[in-house]
C-alpha positions as CSV (number, residue, x, y, z in Angstrom):
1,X,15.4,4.5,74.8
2,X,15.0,0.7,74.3
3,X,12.0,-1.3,76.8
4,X,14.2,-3.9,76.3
5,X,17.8,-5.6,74.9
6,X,17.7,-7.1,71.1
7,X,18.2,-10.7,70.8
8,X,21.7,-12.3,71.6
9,X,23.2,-13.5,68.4
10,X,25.4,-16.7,68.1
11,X,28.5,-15.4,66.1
12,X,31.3,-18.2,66.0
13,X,33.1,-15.9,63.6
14,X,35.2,-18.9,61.6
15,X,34.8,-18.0,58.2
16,X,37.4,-18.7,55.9
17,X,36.7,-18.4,52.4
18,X,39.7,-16.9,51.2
19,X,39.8,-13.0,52.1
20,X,35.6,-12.6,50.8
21,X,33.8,-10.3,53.6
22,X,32.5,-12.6,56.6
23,X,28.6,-12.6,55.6
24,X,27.4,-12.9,59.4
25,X,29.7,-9.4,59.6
26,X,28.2,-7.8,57.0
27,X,24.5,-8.9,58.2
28,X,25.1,-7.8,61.4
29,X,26.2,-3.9,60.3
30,X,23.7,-3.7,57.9
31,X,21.0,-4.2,60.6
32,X,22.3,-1.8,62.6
33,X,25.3,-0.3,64.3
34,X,25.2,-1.8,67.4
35,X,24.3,-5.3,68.5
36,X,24.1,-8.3,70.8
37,X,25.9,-11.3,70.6
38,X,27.3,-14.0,71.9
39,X,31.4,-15.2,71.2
40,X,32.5,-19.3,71.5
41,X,34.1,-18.5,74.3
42,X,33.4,-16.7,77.7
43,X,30.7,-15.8,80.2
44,X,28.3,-13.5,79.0
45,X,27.2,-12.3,76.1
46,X,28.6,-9.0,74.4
47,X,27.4,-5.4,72.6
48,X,28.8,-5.5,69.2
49,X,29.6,-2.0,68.2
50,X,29.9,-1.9,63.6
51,X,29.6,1.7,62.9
52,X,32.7,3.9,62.1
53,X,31.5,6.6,64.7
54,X,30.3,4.3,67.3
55,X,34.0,2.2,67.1
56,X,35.5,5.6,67.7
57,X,33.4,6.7,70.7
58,X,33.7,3.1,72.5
59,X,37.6,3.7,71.8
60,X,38.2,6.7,73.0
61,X,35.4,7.3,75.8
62,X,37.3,6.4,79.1
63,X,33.8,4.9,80.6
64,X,34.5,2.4,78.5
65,X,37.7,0.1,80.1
66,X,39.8,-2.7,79.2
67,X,41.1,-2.8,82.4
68,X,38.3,-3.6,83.6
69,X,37.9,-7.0,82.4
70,X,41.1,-7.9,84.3
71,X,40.6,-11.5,86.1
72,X,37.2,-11.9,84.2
73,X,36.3,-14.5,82.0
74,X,35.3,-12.1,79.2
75,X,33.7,-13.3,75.5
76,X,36.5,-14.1,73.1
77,X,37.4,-15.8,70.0
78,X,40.2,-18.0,71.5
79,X,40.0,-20.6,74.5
80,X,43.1,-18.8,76.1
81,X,43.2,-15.3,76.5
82,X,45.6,-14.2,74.1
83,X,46.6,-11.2,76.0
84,X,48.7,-10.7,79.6
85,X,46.7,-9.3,82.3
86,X,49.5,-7.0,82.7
87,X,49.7,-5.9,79.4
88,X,49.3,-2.3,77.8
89,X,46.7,-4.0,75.4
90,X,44.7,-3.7,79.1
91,X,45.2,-1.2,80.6
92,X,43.7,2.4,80.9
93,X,44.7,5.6,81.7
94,X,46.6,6.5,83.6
95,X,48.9,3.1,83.3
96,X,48.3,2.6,80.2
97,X,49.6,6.0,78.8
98,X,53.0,5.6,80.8
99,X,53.6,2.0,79.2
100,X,52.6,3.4,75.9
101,X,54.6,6.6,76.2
102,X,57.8,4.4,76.6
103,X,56.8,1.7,73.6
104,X,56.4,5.0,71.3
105,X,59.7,5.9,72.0
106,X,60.8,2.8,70.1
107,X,59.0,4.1,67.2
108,X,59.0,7.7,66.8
109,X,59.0,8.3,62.9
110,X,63.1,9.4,63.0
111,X,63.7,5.9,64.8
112,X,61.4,3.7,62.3
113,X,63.1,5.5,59.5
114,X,66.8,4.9,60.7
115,X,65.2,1.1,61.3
116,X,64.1,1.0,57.2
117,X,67.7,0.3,55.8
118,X,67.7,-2.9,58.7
119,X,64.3,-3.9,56.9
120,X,64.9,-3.4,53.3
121,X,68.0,-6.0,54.5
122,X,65.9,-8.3,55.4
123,X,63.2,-8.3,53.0
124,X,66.7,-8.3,50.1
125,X,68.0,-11.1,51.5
126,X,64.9,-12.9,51.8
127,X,64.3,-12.4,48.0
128,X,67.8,-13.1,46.9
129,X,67.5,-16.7,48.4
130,X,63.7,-17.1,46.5
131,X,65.7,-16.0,43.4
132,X,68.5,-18.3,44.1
133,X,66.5,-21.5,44.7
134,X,64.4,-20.7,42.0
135,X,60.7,-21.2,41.1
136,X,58.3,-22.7,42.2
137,X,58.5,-20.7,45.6
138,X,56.1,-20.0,48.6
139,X,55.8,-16.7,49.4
140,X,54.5,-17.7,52.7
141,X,57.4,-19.4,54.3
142,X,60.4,-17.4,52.1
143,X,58.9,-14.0,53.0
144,X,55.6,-13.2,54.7
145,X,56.6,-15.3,58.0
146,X,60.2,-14.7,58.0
147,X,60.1,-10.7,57.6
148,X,58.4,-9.6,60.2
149,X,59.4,-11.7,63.0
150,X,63.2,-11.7,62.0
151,X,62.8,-7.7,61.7
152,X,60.8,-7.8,65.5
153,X,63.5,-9.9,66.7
154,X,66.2,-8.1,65.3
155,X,65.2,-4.9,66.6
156,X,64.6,-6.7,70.4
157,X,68.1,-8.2,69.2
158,X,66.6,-12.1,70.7
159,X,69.6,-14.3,69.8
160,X,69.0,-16.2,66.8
161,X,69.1,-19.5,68.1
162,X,65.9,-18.7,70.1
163,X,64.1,-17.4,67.0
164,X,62.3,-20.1,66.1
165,X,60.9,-21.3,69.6
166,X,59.8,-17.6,70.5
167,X,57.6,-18.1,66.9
168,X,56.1,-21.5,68.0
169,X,55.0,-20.1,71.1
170,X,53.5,-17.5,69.3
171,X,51.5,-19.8,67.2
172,X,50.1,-21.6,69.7
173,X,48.6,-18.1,71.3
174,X,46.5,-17.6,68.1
175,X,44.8,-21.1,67.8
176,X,40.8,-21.1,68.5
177,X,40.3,-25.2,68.9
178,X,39.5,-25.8,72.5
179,X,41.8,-28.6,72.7
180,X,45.1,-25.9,72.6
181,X,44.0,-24.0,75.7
182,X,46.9,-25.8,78.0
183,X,49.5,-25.8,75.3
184,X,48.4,-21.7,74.7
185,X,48.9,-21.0,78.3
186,X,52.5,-23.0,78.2
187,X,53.5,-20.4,75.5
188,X,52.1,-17.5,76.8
189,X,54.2,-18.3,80.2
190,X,57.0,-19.2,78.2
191,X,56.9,-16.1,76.5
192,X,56.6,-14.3,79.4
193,X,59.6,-15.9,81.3
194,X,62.2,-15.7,78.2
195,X,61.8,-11.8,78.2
196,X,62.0,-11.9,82.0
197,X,65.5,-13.1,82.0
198,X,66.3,-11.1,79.0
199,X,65.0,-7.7,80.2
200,X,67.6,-7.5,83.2
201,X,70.3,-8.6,81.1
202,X,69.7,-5.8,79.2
203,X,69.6,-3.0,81.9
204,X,72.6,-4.4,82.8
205,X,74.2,-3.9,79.1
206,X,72.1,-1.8,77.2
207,X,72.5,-1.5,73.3
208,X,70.1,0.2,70.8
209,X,67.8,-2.5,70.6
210,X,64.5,-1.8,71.4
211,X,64.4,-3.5,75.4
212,X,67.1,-1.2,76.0
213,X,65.3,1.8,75.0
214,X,62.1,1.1,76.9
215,X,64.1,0.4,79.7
216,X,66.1,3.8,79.6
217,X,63.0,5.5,78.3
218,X,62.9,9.1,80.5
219,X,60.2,9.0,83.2
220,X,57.7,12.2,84.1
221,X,58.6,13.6,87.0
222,X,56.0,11.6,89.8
223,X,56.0,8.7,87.5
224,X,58.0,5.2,88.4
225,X,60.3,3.9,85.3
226,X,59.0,0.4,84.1
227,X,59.5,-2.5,85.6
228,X,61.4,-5.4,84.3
229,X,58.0,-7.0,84.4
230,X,56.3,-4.5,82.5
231,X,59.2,-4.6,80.2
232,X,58.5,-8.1,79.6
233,X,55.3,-8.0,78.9
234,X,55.8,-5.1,76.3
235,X,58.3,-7.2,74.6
236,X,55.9,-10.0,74.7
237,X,52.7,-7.9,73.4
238,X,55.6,-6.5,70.3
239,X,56.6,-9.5,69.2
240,X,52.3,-11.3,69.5
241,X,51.8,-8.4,67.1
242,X,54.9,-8.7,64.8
243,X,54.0,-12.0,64.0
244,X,50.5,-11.1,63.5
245,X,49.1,-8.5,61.2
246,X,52.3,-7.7,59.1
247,X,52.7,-11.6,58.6
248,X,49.2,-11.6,57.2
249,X,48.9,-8.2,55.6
250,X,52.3,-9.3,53.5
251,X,50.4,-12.8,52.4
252,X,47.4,-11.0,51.9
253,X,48.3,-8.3,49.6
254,X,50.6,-10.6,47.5
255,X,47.2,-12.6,47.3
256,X,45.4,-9.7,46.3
257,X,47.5,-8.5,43.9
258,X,48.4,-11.7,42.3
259,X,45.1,-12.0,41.2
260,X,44.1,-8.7,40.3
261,X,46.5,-7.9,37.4
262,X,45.0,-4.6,36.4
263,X,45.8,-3.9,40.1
264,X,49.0,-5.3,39.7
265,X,50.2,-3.8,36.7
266,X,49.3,-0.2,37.9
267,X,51.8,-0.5,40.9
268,X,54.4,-2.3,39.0
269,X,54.5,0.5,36.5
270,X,54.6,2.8,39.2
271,X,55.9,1.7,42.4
272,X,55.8,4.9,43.9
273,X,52.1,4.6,43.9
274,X,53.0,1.3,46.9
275,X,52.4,3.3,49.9
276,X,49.3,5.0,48.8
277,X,47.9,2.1,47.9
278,X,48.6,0.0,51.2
279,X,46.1,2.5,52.7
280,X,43.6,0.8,51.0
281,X,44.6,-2.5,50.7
282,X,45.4,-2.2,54.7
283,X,41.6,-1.0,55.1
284,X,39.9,-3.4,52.4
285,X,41.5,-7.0,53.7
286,X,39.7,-8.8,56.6
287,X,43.0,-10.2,57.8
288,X,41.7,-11.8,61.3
289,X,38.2,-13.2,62.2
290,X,35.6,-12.0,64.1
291,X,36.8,-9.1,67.5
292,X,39.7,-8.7,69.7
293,X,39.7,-7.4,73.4
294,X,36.5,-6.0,74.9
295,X,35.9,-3.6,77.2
296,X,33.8,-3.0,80.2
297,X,31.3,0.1,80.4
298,X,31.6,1.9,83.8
299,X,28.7,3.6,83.8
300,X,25.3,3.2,81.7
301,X,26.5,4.8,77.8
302,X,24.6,5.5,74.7
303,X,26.1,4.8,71.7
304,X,24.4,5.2,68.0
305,X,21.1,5.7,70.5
306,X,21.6,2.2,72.1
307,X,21.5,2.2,75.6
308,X,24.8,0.1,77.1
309,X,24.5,-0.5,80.9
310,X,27.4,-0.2,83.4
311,X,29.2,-3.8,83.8
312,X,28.2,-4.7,80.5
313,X,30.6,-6.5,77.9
314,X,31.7,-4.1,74.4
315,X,33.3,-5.5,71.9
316,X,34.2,-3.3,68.1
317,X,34.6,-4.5,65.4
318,X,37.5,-2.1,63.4
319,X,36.4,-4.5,60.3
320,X,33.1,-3.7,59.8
321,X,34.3,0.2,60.6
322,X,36.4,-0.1,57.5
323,X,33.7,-0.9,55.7
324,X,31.2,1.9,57.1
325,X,29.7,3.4,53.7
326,X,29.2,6.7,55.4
327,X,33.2,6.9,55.7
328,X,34.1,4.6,52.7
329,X,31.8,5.1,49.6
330,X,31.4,1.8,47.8
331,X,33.0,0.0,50.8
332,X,33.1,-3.5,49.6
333,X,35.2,-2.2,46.7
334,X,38.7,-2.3,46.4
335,X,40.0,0.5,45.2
336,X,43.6,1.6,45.1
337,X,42.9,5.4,43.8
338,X,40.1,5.4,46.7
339,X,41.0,9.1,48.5
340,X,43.0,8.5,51.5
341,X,41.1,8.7,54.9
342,X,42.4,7.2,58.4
343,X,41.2,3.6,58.5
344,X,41.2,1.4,61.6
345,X,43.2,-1.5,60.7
346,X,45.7,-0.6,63.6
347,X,43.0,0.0,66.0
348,X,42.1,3.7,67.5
349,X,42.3,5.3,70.5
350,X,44.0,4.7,73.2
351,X,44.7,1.3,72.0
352,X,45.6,2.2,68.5
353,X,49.2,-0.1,67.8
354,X,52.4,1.9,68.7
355,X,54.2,-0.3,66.2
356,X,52.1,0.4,63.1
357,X,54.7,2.5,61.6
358,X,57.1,-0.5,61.4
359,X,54.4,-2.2,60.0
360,X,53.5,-0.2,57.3
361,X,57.6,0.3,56.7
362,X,58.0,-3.9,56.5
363,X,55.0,-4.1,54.2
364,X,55.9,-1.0,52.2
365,X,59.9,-2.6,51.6
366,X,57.8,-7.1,51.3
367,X,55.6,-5.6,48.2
368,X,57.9,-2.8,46.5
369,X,60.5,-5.4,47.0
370,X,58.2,-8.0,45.1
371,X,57.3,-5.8,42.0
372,X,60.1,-4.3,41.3
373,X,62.5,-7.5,41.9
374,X,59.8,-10.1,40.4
375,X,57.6,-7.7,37.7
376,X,56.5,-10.8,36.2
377,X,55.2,-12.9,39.4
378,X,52.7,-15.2,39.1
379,X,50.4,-17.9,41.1
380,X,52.0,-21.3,40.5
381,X,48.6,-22.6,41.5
382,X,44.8,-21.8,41.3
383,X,43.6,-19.3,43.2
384,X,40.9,-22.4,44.1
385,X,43.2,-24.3,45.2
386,X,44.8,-21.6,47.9
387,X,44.9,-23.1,51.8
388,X,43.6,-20.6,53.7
389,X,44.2,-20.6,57.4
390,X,40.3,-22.3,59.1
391,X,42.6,-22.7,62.5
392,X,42.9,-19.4,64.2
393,X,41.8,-15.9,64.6
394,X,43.7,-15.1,61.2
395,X,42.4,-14.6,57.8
396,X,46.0,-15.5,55.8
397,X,46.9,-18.5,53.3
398,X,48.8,-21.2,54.7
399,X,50.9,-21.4,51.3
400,X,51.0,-18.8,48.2
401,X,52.9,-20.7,45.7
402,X,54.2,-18.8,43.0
403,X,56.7,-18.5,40.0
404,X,57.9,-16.4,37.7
């Protein structure tokens, strides 16, 4: 057992260079699977946990809690918390499994496939009007934004005039300058107070959406059906995450794969191959900086033979677990007949994303719908050239022009 705690690291977590492997990452799991460090933003400093194994003890031992760090001003990333105290990204069990047991209902493998048709729609349309105004195009703003938060919305059935607001607000959540903390907390509230009204609207007229189903989700017998609150702040933590990682992963992989022809060519010859190789794609992209929500150990914990005291601040890192060489041989390697093995790009645990089936359905129709529709799709630009997003917790381009 340790006399004595390593040294706190300084780890900003802000680079940017296109999707390469964060260096200060990399350093920091190669020295060892857990360490200390210190985030931009918060109180204390943090236990940075790297190792595939260690990731999946912290994230499914309950004596470590998110709950706990409730009305604490924990290390972060962002100047604003980006999540609700009351959401099911914080709580623990038992609260947690009731608000997640209703969110799965909304996508139970039957339900996500009957939702496919609705998102091949989407992803159609979206391509027809690319094809229509013709090249040059940005595969940013004509699919990897639109998709996902028109299918999110469209399953929550938000009215489309209040489409575009709900995705501002949602922006503003994910910035990392200090000078957005009071604009971040305006959206956050604002978010919170639009599915406020719409949540009892929707008791009172339910449809098949996916409020509706929450709402009228069955309860185990001693348990209390959700709250309109809590129904809010599920909607709110759905549509954070619809216009997160699928809006990234979509511009990410058409990155990838636009310049990797051998890549490329593989999948458009056989685009049955797509959801195979989304596995690895899905583990291999950094596609957000640095860590997400901590957690708060309850009791003194070893983990990978470090000693974490009670009160203490843990954060994971489910990048640096993708990249474990003990799980992934040749980790820093992309490769798309890599063996398929679970990967944590949707988290684990307790805390792994309910909505990663719609996910992986909106990416699978966004890249089978690019081969197959555009076979011969190319960057209208130099890869050099490429924006890449330096202003929040995303790893994404800001533009991916192409043409064909």
């Amino acid at each position: 057992m340790p006399s004595q705690d390593p040294p706190v690291l300084t780890c900003p977590f802000d680079f940017s260079d296109a999707l390469d492997y964060d260096p200060s990452l990399a350093d920091l799991a190669s020295s060892g699977p857990v360490s200390r460090i210190r985030l931009p933003y918060g109180e204390a400093g943090a236990w940075l946990v790297t190792s595939f194994a260690g990731v999946r003890q912290v994230t499914c031992d309950p004596r470590f809690s998110r709950a706990a760090i409730v009305g604490r001003d924990y290390p972060r990333m962002t100047p604003e918390p980006i999540v609700s105290p009351e959401s099911v990204n914080v709580a623990d069990p038992p609260h947690a499994t009731r608000l997640r047991q209703a969110a799965a209902l909304a996508f139970t493998r039957d339900r996500v496939a009957a939702m496919r048709p609705a998102v091949e729609r989407v992803v159609a349309d979206l391509l027809t009007a690319m094809e229509a105004a013709g090249p040059p195009a940005d595969l940013v703003t004509r699919l990897a934004v639109p998709l996902p938060h028109l299918t999110i919305c469209e399953l929550l059935d938000v009215p489309e005039a209040d489409r575009d607001t709900l995705r501002d607000h949602t922006l503003r959540l994910l910035a990392t300058d200090p000078e957005t903390r009071k604009h971040a907390a305006g959206a956050k509230a604002a978010l919170r107070a639009y599915f406020a009204a719409l949540v009892p609207e929707r008791r009172r007229h339910p449809g098949t959406d996916l409020l509706s189903t929450m709402a009228g989700a069955p309860v185990a017998e001693g348990q209390e059906p959700l709250s309109d609150d809590e129904l809010a702040v599920l909607a709110v933590t759905l549509i954070l995450s619809g216009n997160d990682t699928a809006t990234c992963q979509i511009a990410d992989i058409a990155y990838l794969l636009l310049t990797r022809p051998t890549e490329r060519a593989a999948l458009t010859r056989e685009p049955a191959r797509v959801p195979a190789a989304l596995e690895e794609l899905l583990r291999y992209i950094p596609f957000r900086k640095g860590v997400g929500i901590p957690r708060i150990a309850l009791e003194d914990t070893q983990v990978e033979g470090t000693l974490i005291r009670a009160g203490d601040y843990v954060h994971v890192s489910y990048l640096a677990a993708n990249r474990d060489p003990a799980v992934f041989p040749d980790p820093h390697a992309l490769d798309l007949d890599r063996p398929t093995r679970p990967h944590m790009t949707f988290g684990w645990g307790g805390h792994h994303c309910v909505a990663a089936p719609l996910a992986r359905a909106e990416l699978d129709a966004a890249i089978t719908g690019l081969l197959t529709r555009f076979p011969d799709l190319r960057l209208a630009t130099s890869p050099a050239d490429i924006r890449w997003d330096t202003q929040t917790i995303r790893r994404w381009p800001l533009s991916l022009p192409v043409t064909w």
